[in-house]
N, C-alpha and C positions, 0 to 999 in steps of 0.2 A: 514355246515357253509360256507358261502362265504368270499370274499376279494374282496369286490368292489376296494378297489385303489391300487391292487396289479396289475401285470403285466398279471397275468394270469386268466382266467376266468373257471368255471365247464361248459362242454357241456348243461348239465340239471342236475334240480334236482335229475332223480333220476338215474344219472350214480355220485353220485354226491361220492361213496365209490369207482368206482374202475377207471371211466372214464374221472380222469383229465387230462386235458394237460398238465399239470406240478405239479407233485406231492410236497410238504412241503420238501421230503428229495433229489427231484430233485433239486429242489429250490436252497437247501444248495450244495448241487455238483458243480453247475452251477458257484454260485456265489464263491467256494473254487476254482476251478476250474482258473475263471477269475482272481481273488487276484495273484493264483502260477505264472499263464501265463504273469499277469502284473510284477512282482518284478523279475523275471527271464527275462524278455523284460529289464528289466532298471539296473540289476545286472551286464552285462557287463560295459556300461559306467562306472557308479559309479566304478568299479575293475582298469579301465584304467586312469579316472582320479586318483584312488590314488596313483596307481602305479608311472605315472609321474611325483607326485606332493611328492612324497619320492627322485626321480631322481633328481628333481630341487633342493630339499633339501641338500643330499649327492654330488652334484654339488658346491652349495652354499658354504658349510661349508670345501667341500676340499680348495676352493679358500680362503676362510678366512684361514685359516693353511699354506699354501703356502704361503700367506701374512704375518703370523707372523711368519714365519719359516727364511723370505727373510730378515724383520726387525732384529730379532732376532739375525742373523749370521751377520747382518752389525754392531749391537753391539758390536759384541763378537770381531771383528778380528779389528786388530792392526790398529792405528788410530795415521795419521798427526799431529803435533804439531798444526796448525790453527785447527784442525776439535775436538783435545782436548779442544780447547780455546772455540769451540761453541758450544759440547755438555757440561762444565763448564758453561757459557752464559746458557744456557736453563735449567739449574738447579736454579739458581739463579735469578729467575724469583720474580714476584711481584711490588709493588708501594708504600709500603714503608721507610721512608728515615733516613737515618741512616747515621750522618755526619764522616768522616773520618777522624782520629784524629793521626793516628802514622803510620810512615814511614816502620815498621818492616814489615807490613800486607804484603807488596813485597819483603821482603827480600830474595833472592836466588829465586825470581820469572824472569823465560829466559822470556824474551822479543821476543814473534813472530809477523809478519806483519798484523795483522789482525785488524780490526773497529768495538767498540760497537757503533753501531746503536741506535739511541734512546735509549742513558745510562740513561735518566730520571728516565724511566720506571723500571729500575733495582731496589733488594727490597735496595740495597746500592751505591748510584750512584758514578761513578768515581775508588771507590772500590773493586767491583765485575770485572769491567773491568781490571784494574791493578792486580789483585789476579789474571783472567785468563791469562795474559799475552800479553793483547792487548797495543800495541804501540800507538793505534790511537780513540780518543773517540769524538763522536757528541753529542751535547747541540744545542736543540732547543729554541733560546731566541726570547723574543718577551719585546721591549720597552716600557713599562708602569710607568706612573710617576717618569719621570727618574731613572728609575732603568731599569736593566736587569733580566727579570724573566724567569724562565724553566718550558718549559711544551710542550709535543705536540701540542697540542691544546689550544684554548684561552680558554675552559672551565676548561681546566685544570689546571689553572693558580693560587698562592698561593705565598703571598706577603713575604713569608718567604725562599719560594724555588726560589734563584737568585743563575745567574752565579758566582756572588763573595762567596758567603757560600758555594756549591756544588760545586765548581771548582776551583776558583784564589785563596783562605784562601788555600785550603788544600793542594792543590800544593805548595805553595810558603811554607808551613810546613815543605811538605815533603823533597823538597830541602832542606830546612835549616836544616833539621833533617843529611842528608847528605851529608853535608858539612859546618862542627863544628868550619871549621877553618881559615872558609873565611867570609869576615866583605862583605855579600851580600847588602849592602847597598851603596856600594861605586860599581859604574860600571865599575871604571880605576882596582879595584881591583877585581872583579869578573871576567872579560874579559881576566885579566893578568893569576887568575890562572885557567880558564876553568872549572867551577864549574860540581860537579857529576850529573846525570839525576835521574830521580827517581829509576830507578832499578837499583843494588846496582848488580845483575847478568851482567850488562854491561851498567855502567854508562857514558858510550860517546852516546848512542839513546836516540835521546831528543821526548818527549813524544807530540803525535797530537792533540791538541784541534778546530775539526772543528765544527763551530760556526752557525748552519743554521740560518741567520738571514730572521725570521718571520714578521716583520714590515719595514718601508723604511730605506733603507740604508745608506743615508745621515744624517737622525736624528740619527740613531742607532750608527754609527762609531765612531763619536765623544763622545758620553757615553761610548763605551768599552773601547779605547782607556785612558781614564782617568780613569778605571777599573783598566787597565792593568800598570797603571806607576806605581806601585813596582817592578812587575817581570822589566817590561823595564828598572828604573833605577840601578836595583842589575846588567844589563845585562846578563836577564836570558832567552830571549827571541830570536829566533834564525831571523836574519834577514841579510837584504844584504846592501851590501856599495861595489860595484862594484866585489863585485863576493857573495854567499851565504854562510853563518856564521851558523854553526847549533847550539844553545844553548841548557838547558835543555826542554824547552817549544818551541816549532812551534806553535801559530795560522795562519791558513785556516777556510775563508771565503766562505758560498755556500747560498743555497737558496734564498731570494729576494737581494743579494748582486748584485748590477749594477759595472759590471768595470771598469765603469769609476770613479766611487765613491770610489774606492779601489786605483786606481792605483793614482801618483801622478810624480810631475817633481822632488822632495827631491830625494836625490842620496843614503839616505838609510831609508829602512822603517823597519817594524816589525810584519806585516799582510802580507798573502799573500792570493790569488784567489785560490776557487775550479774550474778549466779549464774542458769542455766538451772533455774528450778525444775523442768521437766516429768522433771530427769534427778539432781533431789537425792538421790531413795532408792538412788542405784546410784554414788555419788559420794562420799567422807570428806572430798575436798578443801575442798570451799565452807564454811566456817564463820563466825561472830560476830567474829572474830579477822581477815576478810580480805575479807569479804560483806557488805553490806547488804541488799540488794534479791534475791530471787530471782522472777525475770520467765520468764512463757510466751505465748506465741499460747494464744485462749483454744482456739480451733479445732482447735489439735496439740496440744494437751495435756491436753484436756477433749473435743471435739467439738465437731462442727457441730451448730447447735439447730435446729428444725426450721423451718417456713418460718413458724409462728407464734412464733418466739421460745421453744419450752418446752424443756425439757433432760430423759431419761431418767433415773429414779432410776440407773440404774447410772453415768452421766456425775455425777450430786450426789454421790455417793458418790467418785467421783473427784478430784471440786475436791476435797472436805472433807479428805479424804486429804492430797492436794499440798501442801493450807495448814498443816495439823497438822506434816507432816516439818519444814515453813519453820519454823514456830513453833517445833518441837523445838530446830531449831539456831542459833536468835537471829537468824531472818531474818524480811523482812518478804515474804509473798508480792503479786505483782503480775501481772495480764493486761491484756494490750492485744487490742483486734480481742473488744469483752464482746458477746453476745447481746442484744438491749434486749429481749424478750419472761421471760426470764428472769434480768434481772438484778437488780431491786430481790426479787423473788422468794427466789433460792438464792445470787446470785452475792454481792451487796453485804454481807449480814448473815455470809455464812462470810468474807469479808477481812476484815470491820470483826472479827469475834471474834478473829481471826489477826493483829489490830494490823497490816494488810497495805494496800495499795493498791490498785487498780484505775484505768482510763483513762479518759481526758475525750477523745472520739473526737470 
């Protein structure tokens, strides 16, 4: 029998039993043969790649463990008054809204120097922040059909969520809740007897409401300002007449607020300006008289901290500076966007000595 389209051919017919060139069970040698030779040629690779690709694996996963081993222990150990008030903030997450009706909800709540950030957003606005302990809360308002409404964003916006529900009603509540014995409608009598703050833990810290105004500021001032005449006329509103008056409430003015639209020639007002601290030393304007709060990015006005959170003694030297000019001119300094590896460290203790604020991110 032949195999014409095989590889090998018979000499002749008639060696055709003993005189092939490649016998049926050479055949199969040959090609067993080549099969071992090839998977033994390609069995190292394949050994080396998996070997390395176990090495990147057990690489990978010790670095995730390290990682939640670093988190993990930054939970466990003992934590600053502001860095309770922000892991409290980050619990209390959501959107929400849930109006605040009773004074109690802060009763024997300390008061530390810290800012809820976009309290909008919280799933209890105003509430969550006072339950944590923050002194200082921001409302983003944006002027719509004469009214003041809250919302980050203009999409966000809901004709029922205004600065007077979420904010002016429930403060001027909370006051009146403490303070049963003062006719807060009469400002000769409010002023005479120095009425409580909201926190009943230390009711002389009158509570921060910075006000980012979203839309122009000349339309907008004149609507809050007629917002605000109950707290104004009970004199609950802290403001200046030739030196500065702390009441229960502070508002501070930032975002599209123009200083000149803020400031005025009246000898005493009841708003005051968010001041760029990063630009106070090269500035006479910002003063006690016209400023409260002087705010910076901690990042543009201090630097970037390194990718562990530490800060260069030349950047410490530089907060400490920033805060001291604030303090020099009766402000209070303030950053947003803090380093968490350096901030109960350098950041926290140079505001708190600055009587200053810092962010609840």
């Amino acid at each position: 029998m032949t195999f014409p389209d095989d590889e090998y051919k018979l000499e002749s017919d008639s060696e055709a039993g003993s005189s092939a060139r490649y016998s049926s069970s050479n055949r199969t040698s040959t090609s067993t043969s080549f099969n071992d030779n090839y998977l033994h040629q390609d069995k190292r690779p394949f050994e080396w790649k998996r070997k390395h690709s176990n090495a990147v694996l057990v690489i990978t996963n010790a670095i995730i463990l390290a990682a939640y081993l670093i988190v993990r222990c930054q939970s466990l150990a003992p934590k600053a008054d502001i860095q309770r008030a922000f892991a409290n903030m980050d619990s209390l997450g959501g959107h929400s809204v849930r109006p605040f009706k009773r004074a109690d909800a802060v009763e024997g709540v300390q008061p530390i120097p810290c800012h809820s950030h976009n309290d909008e957003e919280h799933q209890k606005p105003l509430h969550d922040a006072l339950d944590a302990g923050c002194i200082s809360i921001e409302a983003d308002v944006w002027l719509q059909d004469r009214d003041l409404l809250i919302g980050h964003s203009e999409d966000s916006l809901n004709p029922s969520k205004t600065l007077k529900s979420l904010y002016i009603e429930p403060i001027m509540q909370i006051i009146k809740d403490n303070n049963p014995d003062i006719d807060l409608s009469s400002i000769k009598a409010s002023r005479d007897a120095s009425p409580k703050g909201v926190f009943t833990a230390n009711t002389s810290q009158p509570l921060i409401l910075l006000i980012d105004v979203k839309t122009d500021s000349r339309d907008t001032i004149p609507v809050l300002m007629d917002q605000l005449s109950s707290l104004q006329s009970g004199g609950l509103l802290t403001h200046f007449n030739g030196r500065l008056i702390e009441r229960p409430l502070t508002i501070v003015l930032s975002g599209n607020t123009a200083f000149n639209d803020l400031t005025s020639t009246a000898k005493e007002h009841d708003i005051f300006f968010d001041a760029p601290l990063d630009s106070l030393s090269s500035s006479s304007q910002y003063t006690a008289e016209n400023s409260y709060y002087a705010t910076a990015n901690f990042d543009k006005a201090v630097g970037k901290a390194s990718w562990l959170g530490d800060i260069s003694d030349e950047q410490i030297g530089k907060l400490k500076e920033q805060i001291k000019v604030a303090y020099d001119k009766g402000l209070k300094a303030r950053y947003w966007n803090t380093p968490g590896g350096a901030f109960e460290k350098h950041v926290e203790p140079a505001v708190e000595r600055g009587r200053g604020c810092v962010e609840c991110r």
